[in-house]
Jmol script that loads the backbone (N, CA, C; Angstrom):
load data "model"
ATOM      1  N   UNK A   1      -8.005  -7.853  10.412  1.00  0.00           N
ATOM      2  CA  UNK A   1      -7.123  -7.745  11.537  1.00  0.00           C
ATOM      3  C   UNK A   1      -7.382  -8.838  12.579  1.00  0.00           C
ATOM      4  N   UNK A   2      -8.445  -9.435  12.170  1.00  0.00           N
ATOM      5  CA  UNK A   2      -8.778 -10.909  13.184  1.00  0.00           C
ATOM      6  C   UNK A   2      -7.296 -11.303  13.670  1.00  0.00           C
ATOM      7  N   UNK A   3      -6.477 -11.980  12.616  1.00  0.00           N
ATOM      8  CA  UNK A   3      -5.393 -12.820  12.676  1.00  0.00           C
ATOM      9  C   UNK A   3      -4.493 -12.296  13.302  1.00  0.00           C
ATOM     10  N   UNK A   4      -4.156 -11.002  13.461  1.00  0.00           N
ATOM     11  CA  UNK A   4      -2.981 -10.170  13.722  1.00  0.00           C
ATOM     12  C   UNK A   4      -3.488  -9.915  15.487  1.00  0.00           C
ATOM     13  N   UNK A   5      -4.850  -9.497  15.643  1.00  0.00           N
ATOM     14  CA  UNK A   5      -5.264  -9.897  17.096  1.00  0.00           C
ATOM     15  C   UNK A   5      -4.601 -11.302  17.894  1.00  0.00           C
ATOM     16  N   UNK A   6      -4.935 -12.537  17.165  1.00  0.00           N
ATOM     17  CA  UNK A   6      -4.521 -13.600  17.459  1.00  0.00           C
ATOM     18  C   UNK A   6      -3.156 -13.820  17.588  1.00  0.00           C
ATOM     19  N   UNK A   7      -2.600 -13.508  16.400  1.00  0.00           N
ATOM     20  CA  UNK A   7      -0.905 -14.010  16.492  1.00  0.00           C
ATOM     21  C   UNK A   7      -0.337 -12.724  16.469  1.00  0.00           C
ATOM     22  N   UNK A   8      -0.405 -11.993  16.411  1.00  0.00           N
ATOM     23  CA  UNK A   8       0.263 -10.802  16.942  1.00  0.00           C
ATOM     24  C   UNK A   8       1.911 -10.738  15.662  1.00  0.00           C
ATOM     25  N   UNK A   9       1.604 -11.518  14.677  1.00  0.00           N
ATOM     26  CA  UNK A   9       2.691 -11.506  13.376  1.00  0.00           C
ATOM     27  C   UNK A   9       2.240 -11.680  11.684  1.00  0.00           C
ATOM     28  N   UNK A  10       1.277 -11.155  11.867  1.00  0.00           N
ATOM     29  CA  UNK A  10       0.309 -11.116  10.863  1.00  0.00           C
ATOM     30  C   UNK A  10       0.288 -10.058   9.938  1.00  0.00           C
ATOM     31  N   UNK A  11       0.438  -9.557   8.522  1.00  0.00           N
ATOM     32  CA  UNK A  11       0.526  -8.683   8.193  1.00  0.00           C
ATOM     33  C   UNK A  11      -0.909  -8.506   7.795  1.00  0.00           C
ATOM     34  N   UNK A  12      -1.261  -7.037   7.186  1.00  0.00           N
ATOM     35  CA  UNK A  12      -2.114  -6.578   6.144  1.00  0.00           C
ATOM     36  C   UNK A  12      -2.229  -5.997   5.413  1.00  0.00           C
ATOM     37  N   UNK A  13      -2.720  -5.760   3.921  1.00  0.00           N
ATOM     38  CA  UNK A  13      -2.812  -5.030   3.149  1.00  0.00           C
ATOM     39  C   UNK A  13      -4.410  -4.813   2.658  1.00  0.00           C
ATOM     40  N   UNK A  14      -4.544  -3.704   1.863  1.00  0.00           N
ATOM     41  CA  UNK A  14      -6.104  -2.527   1.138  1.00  0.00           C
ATOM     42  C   UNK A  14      -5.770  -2.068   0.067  1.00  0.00           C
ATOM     43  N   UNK A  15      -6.309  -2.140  -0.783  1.00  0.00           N
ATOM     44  CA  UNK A  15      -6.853  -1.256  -1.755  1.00  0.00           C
ATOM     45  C   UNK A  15      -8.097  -0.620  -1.358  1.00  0.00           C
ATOM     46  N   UNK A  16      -7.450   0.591  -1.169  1.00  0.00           N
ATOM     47  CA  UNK A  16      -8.592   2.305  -1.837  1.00  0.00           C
ATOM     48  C   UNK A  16      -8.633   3.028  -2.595  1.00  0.00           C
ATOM     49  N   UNK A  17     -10.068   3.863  -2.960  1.00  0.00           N
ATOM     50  CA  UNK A  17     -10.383   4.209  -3.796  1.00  0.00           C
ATOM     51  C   UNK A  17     -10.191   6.087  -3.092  1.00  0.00           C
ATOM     52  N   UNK A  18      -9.587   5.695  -2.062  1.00  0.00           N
ATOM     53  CA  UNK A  18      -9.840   7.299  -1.269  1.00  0.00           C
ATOM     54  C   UNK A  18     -11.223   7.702  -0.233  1.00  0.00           C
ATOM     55  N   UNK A  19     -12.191   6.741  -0.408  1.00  0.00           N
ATOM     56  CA  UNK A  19     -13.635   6.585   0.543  1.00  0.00           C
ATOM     57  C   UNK A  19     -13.649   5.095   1.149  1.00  0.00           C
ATOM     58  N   UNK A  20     -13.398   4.344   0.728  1.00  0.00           N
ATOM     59  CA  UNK A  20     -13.441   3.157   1.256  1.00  0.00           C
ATOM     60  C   UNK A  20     -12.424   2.091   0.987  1.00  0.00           C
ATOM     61  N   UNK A  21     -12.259   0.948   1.646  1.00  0.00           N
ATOM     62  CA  UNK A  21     -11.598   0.235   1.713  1.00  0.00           C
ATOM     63  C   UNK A  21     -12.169  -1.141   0.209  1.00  0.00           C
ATOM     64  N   UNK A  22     -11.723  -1.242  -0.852  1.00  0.00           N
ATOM     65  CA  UNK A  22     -12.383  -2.183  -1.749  1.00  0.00           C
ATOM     66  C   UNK A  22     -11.613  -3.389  -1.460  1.00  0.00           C
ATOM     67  N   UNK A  23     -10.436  -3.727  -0.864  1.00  0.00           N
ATOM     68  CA  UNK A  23     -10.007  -5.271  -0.771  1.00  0.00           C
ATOM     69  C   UNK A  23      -9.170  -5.017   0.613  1.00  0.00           C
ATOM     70  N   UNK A  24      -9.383  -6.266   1.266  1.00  0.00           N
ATOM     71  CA  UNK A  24      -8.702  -6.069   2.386  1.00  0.00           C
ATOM     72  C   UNK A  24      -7.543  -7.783   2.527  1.00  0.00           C
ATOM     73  N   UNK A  25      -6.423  -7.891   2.917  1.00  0.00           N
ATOM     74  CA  UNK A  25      -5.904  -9.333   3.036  1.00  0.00           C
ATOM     75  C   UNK A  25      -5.206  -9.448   4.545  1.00  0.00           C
ATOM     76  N   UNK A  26      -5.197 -10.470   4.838  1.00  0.00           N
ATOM     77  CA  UNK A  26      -3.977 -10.650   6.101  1.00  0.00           C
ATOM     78  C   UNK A  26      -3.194 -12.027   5.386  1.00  0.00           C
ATOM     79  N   UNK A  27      -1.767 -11.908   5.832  1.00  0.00           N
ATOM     80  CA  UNK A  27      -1.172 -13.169   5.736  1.00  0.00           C
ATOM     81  C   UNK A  27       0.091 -12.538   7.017  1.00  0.00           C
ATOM     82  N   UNK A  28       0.630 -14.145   7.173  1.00  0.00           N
ATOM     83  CA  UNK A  28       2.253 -13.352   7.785  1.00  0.00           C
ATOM     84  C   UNK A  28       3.131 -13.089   7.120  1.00  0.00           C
ATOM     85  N   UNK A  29       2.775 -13.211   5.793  1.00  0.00           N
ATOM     86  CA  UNK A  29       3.978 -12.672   5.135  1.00  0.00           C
ATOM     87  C   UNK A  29       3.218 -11.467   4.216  1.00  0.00           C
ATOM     88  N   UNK A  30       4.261 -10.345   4.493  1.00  0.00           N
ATOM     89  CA  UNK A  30       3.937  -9.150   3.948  1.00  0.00           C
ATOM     90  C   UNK A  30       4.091  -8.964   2.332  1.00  0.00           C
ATOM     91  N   UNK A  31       4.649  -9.673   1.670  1.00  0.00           N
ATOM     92  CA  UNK A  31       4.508  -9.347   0.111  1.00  0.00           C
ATOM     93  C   UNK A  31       3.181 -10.707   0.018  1.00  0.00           C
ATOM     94  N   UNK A  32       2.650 -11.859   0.571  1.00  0.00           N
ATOM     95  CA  UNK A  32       1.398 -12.325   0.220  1.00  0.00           C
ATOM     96  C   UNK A  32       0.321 -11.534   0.431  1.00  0.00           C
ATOM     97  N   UNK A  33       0.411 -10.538   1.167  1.00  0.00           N
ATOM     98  CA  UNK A  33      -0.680  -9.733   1.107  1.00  0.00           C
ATOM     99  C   UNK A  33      -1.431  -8.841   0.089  1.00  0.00           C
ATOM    100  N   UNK A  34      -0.039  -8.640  -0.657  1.00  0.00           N
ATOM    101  CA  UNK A  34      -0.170  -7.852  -2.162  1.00  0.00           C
ATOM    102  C   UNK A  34      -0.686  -8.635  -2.962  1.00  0.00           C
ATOM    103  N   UNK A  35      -0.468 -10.039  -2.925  1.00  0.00           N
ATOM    104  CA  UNK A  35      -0.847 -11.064  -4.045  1.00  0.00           C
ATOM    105  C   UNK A  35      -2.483 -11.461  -3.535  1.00  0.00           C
ATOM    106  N   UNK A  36      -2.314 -11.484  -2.503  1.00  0.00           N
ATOM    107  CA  UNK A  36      -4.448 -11.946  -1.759  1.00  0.00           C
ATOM    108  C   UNK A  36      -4.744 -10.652  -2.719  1.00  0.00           C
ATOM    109  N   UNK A  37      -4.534  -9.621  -2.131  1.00  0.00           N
ATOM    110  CA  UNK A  37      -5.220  -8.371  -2.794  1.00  0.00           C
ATOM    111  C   UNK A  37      -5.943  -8.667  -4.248  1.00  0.00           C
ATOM    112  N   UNK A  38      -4.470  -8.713  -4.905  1.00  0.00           N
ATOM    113  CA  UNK A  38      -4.812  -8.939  -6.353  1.00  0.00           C
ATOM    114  C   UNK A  38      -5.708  -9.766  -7.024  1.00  0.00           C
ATOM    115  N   UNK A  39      -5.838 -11.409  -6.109  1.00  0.00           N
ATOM    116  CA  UNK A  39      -6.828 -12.084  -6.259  1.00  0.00           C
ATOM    117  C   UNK A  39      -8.247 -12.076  -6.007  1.00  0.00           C
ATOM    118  N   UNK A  40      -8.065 -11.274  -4.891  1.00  0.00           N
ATOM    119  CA  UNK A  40      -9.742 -10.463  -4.689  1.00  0.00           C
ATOM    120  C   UNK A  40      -9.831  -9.549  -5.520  1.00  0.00           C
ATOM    121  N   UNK A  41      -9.099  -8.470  -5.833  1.00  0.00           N
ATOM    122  CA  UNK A  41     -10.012  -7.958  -6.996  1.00  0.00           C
ATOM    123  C   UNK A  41     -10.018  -8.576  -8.202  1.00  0.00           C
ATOM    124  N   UNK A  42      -9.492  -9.860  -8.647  1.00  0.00           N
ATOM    125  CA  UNK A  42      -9.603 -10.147 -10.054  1.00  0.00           C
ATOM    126  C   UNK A  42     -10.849 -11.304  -9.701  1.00  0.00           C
ATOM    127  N   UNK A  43     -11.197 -11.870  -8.428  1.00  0.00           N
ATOM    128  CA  UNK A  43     -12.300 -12.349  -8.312  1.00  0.00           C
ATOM    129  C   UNK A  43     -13.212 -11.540  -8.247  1.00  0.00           C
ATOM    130  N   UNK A  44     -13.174 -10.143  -7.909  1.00  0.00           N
ATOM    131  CA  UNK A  44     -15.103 -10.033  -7.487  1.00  0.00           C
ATOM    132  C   UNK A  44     -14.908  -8.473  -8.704  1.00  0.00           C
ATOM    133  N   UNK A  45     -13.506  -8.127  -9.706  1.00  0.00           N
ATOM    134  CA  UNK A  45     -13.782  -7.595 -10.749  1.00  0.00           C
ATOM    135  C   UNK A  45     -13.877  -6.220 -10.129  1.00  0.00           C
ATOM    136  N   UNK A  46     -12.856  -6.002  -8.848  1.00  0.00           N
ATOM    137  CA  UNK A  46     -12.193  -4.835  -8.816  1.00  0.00           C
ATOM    138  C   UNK A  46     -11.496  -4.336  -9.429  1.00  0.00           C
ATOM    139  N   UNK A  47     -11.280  -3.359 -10.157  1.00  0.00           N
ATOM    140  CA  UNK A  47     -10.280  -2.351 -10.943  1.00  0.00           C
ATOM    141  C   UNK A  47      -9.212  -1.513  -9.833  1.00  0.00           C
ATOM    142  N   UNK A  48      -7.987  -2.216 -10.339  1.00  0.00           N
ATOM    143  CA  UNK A  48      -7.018  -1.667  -8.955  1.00  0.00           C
ATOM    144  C   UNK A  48      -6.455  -0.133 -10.308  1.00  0.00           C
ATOM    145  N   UNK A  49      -6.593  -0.538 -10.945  1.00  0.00           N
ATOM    146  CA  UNK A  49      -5.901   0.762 -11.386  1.00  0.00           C
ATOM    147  C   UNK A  49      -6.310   1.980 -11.228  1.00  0.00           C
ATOM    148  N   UNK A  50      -5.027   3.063 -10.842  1.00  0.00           N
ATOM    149  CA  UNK A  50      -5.491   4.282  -9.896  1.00  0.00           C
ATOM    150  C   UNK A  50      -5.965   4.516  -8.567  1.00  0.00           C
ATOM    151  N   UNK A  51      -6.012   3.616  -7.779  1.00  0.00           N
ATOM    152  CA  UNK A  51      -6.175   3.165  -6.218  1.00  0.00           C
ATOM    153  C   UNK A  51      -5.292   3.133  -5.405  1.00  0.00           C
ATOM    154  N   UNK A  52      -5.266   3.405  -4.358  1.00  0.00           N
ATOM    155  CA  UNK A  52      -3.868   3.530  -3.978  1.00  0.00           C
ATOM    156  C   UNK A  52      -3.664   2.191  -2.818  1.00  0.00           C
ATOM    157  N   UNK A  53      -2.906   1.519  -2.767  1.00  0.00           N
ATOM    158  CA  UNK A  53      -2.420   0.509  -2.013  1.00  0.00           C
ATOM    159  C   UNK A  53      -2.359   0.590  -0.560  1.00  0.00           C
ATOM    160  N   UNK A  54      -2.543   0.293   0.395  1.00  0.00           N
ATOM    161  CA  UNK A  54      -1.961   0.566   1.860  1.00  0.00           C
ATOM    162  C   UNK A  54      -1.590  -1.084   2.526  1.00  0.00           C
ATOM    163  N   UNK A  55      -0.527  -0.651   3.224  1.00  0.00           N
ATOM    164  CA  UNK A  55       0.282  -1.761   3.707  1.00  0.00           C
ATOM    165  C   UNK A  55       0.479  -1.683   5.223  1.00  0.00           C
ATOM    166  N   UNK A  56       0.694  -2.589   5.741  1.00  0.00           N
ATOM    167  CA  UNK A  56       1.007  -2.142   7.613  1.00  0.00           C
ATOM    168  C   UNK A  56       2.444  -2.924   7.784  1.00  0.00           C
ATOM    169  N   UNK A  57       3.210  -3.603   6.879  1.00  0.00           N
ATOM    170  CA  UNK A  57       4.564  -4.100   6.596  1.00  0.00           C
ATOM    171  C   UNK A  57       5.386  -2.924   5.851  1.00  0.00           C
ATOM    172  N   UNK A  58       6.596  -3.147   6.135  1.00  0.00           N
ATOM    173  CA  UNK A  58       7.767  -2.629   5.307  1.00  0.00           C
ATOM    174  C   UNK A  58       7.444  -2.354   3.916  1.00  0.00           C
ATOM    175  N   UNK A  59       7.547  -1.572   2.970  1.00  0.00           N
ATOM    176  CA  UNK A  59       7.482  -1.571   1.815  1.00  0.00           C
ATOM    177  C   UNK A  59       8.812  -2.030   1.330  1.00  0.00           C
ATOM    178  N   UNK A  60       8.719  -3.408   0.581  1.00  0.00           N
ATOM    179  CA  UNK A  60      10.178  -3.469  -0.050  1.00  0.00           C
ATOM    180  C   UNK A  60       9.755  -3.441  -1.715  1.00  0.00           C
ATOM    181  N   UNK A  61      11.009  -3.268  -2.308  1.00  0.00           N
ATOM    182  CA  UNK A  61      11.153  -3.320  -4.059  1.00  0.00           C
ATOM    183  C   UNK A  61      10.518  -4.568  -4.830  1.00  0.00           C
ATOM    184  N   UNK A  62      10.099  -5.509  -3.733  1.00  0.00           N
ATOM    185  CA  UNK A  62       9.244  -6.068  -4.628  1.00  0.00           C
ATOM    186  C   UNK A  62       7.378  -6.097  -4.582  1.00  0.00           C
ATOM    187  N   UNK A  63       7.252  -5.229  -3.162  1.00  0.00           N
ATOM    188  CA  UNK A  63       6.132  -4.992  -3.134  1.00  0.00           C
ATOM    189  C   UNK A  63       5.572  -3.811  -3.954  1.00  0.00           C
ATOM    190  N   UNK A  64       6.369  -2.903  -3.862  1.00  0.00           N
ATOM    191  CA  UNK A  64       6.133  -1.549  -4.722  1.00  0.00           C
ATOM    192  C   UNK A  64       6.353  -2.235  -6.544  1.00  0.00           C
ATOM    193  N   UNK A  65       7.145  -3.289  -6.769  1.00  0.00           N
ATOM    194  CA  UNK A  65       6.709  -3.499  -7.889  1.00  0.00           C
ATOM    195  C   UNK A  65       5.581  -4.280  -8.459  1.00  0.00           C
ATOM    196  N   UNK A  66       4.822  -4.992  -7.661  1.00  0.00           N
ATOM    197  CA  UNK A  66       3.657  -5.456  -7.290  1.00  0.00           C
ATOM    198  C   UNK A  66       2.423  -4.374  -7.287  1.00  0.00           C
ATOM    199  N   UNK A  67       2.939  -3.354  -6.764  1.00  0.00           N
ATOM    200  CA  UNK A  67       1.411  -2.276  -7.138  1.00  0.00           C
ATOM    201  C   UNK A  67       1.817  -1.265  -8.020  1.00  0.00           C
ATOM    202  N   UNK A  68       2.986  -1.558  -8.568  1.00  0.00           N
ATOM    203  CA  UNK A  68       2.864  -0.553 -10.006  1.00  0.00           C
ATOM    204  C   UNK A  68       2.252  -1.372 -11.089  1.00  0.00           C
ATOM    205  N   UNK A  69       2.217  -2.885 -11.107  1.00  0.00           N
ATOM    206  CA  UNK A  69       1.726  -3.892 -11.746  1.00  0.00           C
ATOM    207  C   UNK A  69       0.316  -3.640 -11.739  1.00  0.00           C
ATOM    208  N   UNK A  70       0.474  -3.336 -10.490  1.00  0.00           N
ATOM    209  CA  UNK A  70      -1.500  -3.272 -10.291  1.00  0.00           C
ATOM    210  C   UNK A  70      -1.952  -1.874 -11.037  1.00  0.00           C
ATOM    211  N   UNK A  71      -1.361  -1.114 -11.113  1.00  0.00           N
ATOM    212  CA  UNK A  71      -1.784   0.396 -12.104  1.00  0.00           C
ATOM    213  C   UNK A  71      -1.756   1.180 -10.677  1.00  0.00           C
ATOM    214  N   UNK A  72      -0.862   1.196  -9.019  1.00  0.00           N
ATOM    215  CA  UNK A  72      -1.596   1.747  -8.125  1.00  0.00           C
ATOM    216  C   UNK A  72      -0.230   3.234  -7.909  1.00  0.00           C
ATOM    217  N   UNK A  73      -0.720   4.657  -7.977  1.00  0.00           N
ATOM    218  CA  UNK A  73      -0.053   5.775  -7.853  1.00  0.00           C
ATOM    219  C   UNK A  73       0.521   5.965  -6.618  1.00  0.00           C
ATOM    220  N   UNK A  74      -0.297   5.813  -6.090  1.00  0.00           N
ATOM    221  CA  UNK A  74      -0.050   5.970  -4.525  1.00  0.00           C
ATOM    222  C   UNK A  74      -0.130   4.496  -3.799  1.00  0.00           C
ATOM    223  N   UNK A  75       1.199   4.452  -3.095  1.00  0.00           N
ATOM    224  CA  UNK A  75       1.729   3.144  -1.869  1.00  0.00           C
ATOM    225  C   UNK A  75       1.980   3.808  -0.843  1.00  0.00           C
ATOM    226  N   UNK A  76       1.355   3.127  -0.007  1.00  0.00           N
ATOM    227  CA  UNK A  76       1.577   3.928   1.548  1.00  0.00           C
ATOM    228  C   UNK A  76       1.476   2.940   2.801  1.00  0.00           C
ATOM    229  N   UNK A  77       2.334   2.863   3.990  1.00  0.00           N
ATOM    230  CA  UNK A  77       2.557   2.039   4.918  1.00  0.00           C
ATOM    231  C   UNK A  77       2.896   3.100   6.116  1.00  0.00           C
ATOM    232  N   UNK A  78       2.305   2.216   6.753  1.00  0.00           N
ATOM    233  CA  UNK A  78       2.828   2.345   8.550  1.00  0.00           C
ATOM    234  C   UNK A  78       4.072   2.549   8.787  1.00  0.00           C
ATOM    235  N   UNK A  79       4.875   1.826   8.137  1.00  0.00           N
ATOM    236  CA  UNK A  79       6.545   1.760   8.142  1.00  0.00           C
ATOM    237  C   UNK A  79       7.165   2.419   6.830  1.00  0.00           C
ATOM    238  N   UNK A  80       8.504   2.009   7.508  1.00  0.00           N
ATOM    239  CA  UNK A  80       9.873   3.028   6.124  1.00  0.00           C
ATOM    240  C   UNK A  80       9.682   1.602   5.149  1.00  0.00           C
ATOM    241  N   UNK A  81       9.544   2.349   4.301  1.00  0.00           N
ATOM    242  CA  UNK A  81      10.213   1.916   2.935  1.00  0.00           C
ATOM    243  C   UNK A  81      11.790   1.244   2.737  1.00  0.00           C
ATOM    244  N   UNK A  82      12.094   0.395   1.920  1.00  0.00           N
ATOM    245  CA  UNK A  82      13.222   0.281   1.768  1.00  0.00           C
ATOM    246  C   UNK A  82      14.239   1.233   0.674  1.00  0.00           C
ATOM    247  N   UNK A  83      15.310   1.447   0.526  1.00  0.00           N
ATOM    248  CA  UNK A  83      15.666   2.531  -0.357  1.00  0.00           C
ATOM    249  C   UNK A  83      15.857   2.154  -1.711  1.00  0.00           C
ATOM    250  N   UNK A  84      15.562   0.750  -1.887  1.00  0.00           N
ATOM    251  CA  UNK A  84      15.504   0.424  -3.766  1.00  0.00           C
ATOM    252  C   UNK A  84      14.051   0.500  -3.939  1.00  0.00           C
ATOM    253  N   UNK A  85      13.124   0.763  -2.617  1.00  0.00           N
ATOM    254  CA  UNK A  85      11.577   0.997  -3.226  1.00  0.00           C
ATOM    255  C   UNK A  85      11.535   2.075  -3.163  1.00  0.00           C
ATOM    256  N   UNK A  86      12.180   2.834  -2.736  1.00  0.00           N
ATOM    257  CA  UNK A  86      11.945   4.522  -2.649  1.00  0.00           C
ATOM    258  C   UNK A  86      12.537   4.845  -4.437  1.00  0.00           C
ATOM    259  N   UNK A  87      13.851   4.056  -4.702  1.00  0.00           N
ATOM    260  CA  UNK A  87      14.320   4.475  -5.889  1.00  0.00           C
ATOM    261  C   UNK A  87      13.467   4.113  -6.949  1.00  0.00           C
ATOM    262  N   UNK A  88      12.965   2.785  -6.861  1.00  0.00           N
ATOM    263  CA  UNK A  88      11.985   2.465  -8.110  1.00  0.00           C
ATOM    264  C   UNK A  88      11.147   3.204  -8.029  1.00  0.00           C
ATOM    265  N   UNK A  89      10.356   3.587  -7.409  1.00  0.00           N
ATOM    266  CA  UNK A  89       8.471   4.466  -7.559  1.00  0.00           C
ATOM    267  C   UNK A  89       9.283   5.804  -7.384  1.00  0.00           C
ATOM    268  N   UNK A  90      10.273   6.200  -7.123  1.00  0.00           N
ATOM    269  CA  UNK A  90      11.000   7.679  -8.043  1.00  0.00           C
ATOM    270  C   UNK A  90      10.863   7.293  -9.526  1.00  0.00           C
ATOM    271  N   UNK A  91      11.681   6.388  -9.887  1.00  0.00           N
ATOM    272  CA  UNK A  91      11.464   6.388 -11.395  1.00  0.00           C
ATOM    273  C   UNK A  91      10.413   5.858 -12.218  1.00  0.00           C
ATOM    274  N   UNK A  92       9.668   5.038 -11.470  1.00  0.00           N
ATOM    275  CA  UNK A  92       8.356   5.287 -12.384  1.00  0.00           C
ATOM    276  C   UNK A  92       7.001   5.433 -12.300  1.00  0.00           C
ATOM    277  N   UNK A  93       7.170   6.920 -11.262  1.00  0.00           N
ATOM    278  CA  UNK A  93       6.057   8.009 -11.208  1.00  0.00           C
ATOM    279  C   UNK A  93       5.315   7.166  -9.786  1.00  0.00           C
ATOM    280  N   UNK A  94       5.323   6.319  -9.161  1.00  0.00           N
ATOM    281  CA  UNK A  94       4.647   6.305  -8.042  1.00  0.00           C
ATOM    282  C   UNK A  94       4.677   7.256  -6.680  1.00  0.00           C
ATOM    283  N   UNK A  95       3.813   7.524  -6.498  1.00  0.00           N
ATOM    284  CA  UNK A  95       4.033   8.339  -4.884  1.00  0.00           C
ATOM    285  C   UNK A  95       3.724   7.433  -3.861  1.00  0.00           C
ATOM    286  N   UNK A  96       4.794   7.286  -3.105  1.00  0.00           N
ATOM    287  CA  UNK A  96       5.216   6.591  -1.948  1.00  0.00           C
ATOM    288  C   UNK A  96       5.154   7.076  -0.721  1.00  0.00           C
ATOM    289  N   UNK A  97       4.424   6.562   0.279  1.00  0.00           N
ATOM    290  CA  UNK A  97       4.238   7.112   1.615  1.00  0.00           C
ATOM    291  C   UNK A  97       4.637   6.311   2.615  1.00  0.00           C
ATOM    292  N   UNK A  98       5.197   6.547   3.678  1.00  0.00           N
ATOM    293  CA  UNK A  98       5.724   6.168   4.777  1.00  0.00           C
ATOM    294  C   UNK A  98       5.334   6.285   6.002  1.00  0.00           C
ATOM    295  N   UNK A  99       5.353   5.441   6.876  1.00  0.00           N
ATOM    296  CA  UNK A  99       5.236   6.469   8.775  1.00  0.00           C
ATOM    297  C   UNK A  99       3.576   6.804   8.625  1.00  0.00           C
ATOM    298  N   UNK A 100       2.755   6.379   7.968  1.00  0.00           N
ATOM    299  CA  UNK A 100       1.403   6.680   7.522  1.00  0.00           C
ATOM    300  C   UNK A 100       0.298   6.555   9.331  1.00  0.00           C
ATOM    301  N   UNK A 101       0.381   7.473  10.153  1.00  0.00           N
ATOM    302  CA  UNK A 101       0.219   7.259  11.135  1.00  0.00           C
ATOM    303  C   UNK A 101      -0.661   8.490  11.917  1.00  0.00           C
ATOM    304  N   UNK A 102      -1.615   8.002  12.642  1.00  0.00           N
ATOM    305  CA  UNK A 102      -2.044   9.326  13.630  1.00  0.00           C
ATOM    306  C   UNK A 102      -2.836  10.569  12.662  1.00  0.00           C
ATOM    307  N   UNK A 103      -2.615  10.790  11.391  1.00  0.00           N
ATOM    308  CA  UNK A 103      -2.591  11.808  10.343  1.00  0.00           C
ATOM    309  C   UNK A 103      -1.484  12.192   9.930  1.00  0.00           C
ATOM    310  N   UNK A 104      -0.311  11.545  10.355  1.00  0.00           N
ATOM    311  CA  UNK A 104       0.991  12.070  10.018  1.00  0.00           C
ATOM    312  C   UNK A 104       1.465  11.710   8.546  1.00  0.00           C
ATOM    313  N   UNK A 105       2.401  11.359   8.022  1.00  0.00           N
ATOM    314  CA  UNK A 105       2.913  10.735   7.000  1.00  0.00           C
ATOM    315  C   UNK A 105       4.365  11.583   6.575  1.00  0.00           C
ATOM    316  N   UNK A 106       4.552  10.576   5.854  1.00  0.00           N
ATOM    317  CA  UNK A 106       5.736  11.048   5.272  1.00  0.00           C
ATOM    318  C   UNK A 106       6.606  10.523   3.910  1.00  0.00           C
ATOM    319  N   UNK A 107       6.268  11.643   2.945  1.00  0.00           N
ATOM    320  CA  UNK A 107       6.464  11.570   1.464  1.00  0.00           C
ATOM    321  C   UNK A 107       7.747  11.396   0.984  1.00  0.00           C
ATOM    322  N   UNK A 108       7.590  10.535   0.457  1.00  0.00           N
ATOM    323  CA  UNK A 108       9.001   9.927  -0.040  1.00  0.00           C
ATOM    324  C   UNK A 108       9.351  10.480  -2.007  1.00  0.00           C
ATOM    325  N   UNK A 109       8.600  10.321  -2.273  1.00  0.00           N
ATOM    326  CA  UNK A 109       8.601  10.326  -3.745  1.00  0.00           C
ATOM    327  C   UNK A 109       7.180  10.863  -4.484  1.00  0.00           C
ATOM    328  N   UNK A 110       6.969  12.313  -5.751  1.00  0.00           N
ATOM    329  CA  UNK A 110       5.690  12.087  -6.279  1.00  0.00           C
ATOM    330  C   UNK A 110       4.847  12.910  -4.860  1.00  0.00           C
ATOM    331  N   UNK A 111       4.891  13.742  -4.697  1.00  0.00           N
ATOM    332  CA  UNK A 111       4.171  14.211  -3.521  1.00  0.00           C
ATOM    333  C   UNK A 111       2.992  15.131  -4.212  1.00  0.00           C
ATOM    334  N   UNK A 112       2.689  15.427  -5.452  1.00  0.00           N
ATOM    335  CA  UNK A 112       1.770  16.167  -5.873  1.00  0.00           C
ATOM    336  C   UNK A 112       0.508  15.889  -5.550  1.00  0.00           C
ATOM    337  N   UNK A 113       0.387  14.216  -5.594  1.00  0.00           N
ATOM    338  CA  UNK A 113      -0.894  13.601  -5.693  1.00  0.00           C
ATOM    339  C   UNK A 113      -1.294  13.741  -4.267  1.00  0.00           C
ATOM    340  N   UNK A 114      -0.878  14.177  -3.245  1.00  0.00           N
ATOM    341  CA  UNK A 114      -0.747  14.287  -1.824  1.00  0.00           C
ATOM    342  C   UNK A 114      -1.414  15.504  -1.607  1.00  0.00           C
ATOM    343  N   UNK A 115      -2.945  15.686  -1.165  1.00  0.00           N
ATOM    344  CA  UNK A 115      -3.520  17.195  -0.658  1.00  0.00           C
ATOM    345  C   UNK A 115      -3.750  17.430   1.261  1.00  0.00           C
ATOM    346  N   UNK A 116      -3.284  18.529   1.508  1.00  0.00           N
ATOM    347  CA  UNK A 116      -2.981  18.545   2.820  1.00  0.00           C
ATOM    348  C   UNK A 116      -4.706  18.964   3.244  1.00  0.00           C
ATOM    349  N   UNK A 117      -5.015  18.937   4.208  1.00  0.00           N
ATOM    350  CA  UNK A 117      -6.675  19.376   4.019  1.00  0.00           C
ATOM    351  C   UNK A 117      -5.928  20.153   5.884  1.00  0.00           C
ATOM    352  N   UNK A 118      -6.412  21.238   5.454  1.00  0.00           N
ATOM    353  CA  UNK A 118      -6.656  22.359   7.041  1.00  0.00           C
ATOM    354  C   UNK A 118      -7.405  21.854   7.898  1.00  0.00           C
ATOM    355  N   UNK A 119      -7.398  22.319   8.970  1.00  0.00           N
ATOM    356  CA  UNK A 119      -8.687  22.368  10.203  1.00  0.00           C
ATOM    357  C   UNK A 119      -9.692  23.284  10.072  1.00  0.00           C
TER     358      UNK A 119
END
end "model"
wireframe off; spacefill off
backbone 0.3
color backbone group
């Protein structure tokens, strides 16, 4: 988040495993962030498959096809989705999250993989 401090137009993207953060990227453009990702884990021999993606950009149809590439179930962002990424990860089994905020969220598609935890 250095960059995004600085220029204030900076995107970012993570891969998690659900405990920690295993790749982290900034660029200003929000689908290069998916691609840094990918290159850090194929440099240091992260396994993205089954991890779930997080984004702080728009999810569009070509980013969500970018982490079904990666093997990732779960995509989830700060922001709405676009509605041909909501339609693709309907059809092939991704669960898609939105508005990912505060503890809030909001399930778009595939909500099984999604556990609510009480107070």
């Amino acid at each position: 988040m250095r960059q995004f401090t600085r220029a204030h137009g900076v995107y970012a993207s993570g891969l998690t495993d659900g405990e920690q953060i295993l790749a982290l990227a900034e660029d200003v453009g929000r689908h290069n962030t998916i691609d840094k990702i990918t290159g850090i884990c194929l440099k240091e021999d992260i396994q993205t498959a089954g991890k779930a993606l997080l984004a702080l950009g728009r999810i569009s149809s070509e980013m969500l096809r970018k982490g079904a590439r990666m093997g990732c179930p779960i995509i989830a962002s700060r922001n709405s989705p676009t509605s041909l990424s909501i339609e693709i990860a309907d059809a092939v089994g991704i669960t898609l999250v939105g508005y990912a905020r505060q503890g809030k969220l909001w399930a778009y598609t595939h909500t099984y993989r999604l556990v609510v935890e009480s107070n």
